[in-house]
N, C-alpha and C positions, 0 to 999 in steps of 0.2 A: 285308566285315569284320565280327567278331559284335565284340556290346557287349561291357565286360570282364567284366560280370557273368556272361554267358553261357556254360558249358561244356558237353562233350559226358559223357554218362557212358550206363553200363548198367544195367538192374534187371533182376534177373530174381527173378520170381515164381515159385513152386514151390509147388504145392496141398498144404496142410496143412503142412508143412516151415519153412522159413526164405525170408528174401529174400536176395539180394546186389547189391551194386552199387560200381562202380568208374568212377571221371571223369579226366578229365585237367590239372586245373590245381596238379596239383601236381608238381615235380619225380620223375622216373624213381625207382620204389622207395621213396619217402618215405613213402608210405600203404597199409595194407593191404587187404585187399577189408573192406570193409562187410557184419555179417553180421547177422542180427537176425531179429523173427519178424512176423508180420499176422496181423490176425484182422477177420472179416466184421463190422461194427456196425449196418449195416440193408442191407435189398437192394440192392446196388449202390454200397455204400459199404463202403469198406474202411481200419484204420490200419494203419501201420507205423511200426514202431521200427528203429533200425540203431545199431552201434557201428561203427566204424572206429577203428582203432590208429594213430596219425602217429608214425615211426618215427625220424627228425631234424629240427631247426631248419631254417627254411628264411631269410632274409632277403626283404626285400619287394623286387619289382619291376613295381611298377604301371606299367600299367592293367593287366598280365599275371596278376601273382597278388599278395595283402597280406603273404605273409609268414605262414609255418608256424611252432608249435612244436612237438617232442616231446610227445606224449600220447595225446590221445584228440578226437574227433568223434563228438556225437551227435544223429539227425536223427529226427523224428515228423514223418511224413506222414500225411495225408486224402486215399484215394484215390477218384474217384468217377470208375465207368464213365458214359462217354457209350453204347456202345452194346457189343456182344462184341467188337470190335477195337479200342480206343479207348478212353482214361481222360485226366482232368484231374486235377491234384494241386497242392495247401496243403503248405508246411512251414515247420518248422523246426529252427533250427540251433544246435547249442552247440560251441564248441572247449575243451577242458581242456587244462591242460600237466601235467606229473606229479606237480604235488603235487597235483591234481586239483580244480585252480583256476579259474573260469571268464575266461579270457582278449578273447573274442570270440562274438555270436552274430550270426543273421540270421535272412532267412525266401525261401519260393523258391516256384515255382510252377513245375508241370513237367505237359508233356503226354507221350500215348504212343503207341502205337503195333503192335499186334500183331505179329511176324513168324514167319517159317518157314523 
Protein backbone atom coordinates (compact mmCIF):
# COMPACT_ATOMS: atom_id res chain seq x y z
CA UNK A 1 0.00 0.00 0.00
CA UNK A 2 1.87 3.53 -0.78
CA UNK A 3 1.49 6.39 1.71
CA UNK A 4 -1.22 8.96 0.69
CA UNK A 5 1.44 11.41 0.09
CA UNK A 6 2.93 9.25 -2.46
CA UNK A 7 2.21 9.27 -6.30
CA UNK A 8 3.26 8.05 -9.37
CA UNK A 9 3.97 10.64 -12.03
CA UNK A 10 6.41 11.31 -15.12
CA UNK A 11 9.35 13.94 -16.04
CA UNK A 12 10.60 14.15 -18.84
CA UNK A 13 13.69 16.16 -19.39
CA UNK A 14 14.42 17.52 -22.88
CA UNK A 15 18.15 19.13 -23.49
CA UNK A 16 17.77 22.77 -23.85
CA UNK A 17 13.89 22.68 -24.33
CA UNK A 18 11.36 22.39 -21.75
CA UNK A 19 10.25 19.78 -19.01
CA UNK A 20 6.96 17.85 -18.61
CA UNK A 21 5.47 15.89 -16.16
CA UNK A 22 2.11 14.28 -15.51
CA UNK A 23 0.97 12.18 -12.01
CA UNK A 24 -2.02 10.50 -11.03
CA UNK A 25 -3.67 11.91 -7.95
CA UNK A 26 -5.77 13.75 -9.58
CA UNK A 27 -9.20 12.77 -11.05
CA UNK A 28 -9.13 11.56 -15.21
CA UNK A 29 -8.77 14.99 -17.18
CA UNK A 30 -8.76 17.44 -14.40
CA UNK A 31 -4.93 18.63 -14.90
CA UNK A 32 -3.03 19.34 -17.72
CA UNK A 33 0.55 18.14 -18.44
CA UNK A 34 2.89 20.32 -16.53
CA UNK A 35 5.10 22.35 -18.79
CA UNK A 36 7.99 24.70 -17.86
CA UNK A 37 11.74 25.14 -18.60
CA UNK A 38 15.48 24.10 -16.46
CA UNK A 39 18.54 25.40 -16.49
CA UNK A 40 22.07 23.91 -15.17
CA UNK A 41 23.09 26.12 -11.69
CA UNK A 42 26.48 24.06 -10.96
CA UNK A 43 27.61 20.76 -12.25
CA UNK A 44 25.39 18.33 -11.61
CA UNK A 45 22.79 20.45 -10.23
CA UNK A 46 20.05 21.47 -12.05
CA UNK A 47 16.26 23.83 -11.24
CA UNK A 48 13.05 23.48 -12.68
CA UNK A 49 10.11 25.34 -12.91
CA UNK A 50 6.60 23.91 -14.13
CA UNK A 51 3.13 25.24 -14.49
CA UNK A 52 0.16 22.97 -14.67
CA UNK A 53 -3.44 24.10 -15.50
CA UNK A 54 -6.11 22.30 -13.07
CA UNK A 55 -9.11 22.39 -15.27
CA UNK A 56 -12.18 21.56 -12.52
CA UNK A 57 -12.97 21.45 -8.78
CA UNK A 58 -12.38 18.48 -7.40
CA UNK A 59 -13.93 17.70 -3.62
CA UNK A 60 -11.55 15.98 -1.03
CA UNK A 61 -11.37 12.29 -0.52
CA UNK A 62 -8.62 11.43 1.86
CA UNK A 63 -6.20 9.78 2.35
CA UNK A 64 -6.77 9.44 -1.59
CA UNK A 65 -6.51 12.97 -2.75
CA UNK A 66 -7.26 16.75 -0.61
CA UNK A 67 -9.33 18.14 -2.96
CA UNK A 68 -8.59 20.23 -6.32
CA UNK A 69 -9.71 23.67 -7.36
CA UNK A 70 -9.80 25.17 -10.74
CA UNK A 71 -6.51 27.05 -11.60
CA UNK A 72 -3.18 26.55 -11.54
CA UNK A 73 -0.19 24.40 -9.89
CA UNK A 74 3.28 25.72 -9.64
CA UNK A 75 6.26 23.42 -8.78
CA UNK A 76 10.39 24.65 -8.43
CA UNK A 77 12.45 21.70 -8.10
CA UNK A 78 16.53 21.24 -7.23
CA UNK A 79 17.68 18.61 -9.29
CA UNK A 80 20.95 16.97 -8.35
CA UNK A 81 22.54 14.00 -10.35
CA UNK A 82 23.66 11.09 -8.23
CA UNK A 83 25.46 9.71 -11.13
CA UNK A 84 24.43 9.67 -15.27
CA UNK A 85 21.32 7.41 -14.53
CA UNK A 86 20.12 8.66 -11.47
CA UNK A 87 19.00 12.12 -9.64
CA UNK A 88 17.45 13.16 -6.17
CA UNK A 89 15.07 16.06 -6.00
CA UNK A 90 13.78 19.16 -3.44
CA UNK A 91 10.59 20.85 -4.19
CA UNK A 92 8.15 22.75 -4.05
CA UNK A 93 4.66 23.46 -4.35
CA UNK A 94 1.99 26.17 -4.84
CA UNK A 95 -1.88 25.60 -5.90
CA UNK A 96 -3.85 28.84 -7.21
CA UNK A 97 -7.58 29.00 -7.96
CA UNK A 98 -8.54 31.56 -10.70
CA UNK A 99 -8.42 34.58 -9.12
CA UNK A 100 -5.00 33.53 -8.72
CA UNK A 101 -5.09 33.03 -5.13
CA UNK A 102 -2.83 30.95 -3.16
CA UNK A 103 -5.07 28.26 -1.86
CA UNK A 104 -2.53 25.35 -0.65
CA UNK A 105 1.19 24.66 -0.76
CA UNK A 106 3.83 21.88 -0.01
CA UNK A 107 7.06 20.43 -0.52
CA UNK A 108 8.19 16.87 -2.00
CA UNK A 109 11.24 15.05 -2.58
CA UNK A 110 11.56 12.89 -5.63
CA UNK A 111 14.04 10.46 -6.94
CA UNK A 112 14.76 9.14 -10.57
CA UNK A 113 15.69 7.00 -12.59
CA UNK A 114 16.98 6.93 -16.31
CA UNK A 115 15.09 4.74 -18.98
CA UNK A 116 15.04 3.57 -22.55
Amino acid sequence: MRNRAEFNALRQLVRDVLHAVNGDIHAPGQKGIGLGGWKQDAPGRYNANTTTLIFFDTAAHLPVTPGFLEGAQTVSQRIDLVDANAFNAVASSQFFDTAARSYRSGCATAVGRRFQ
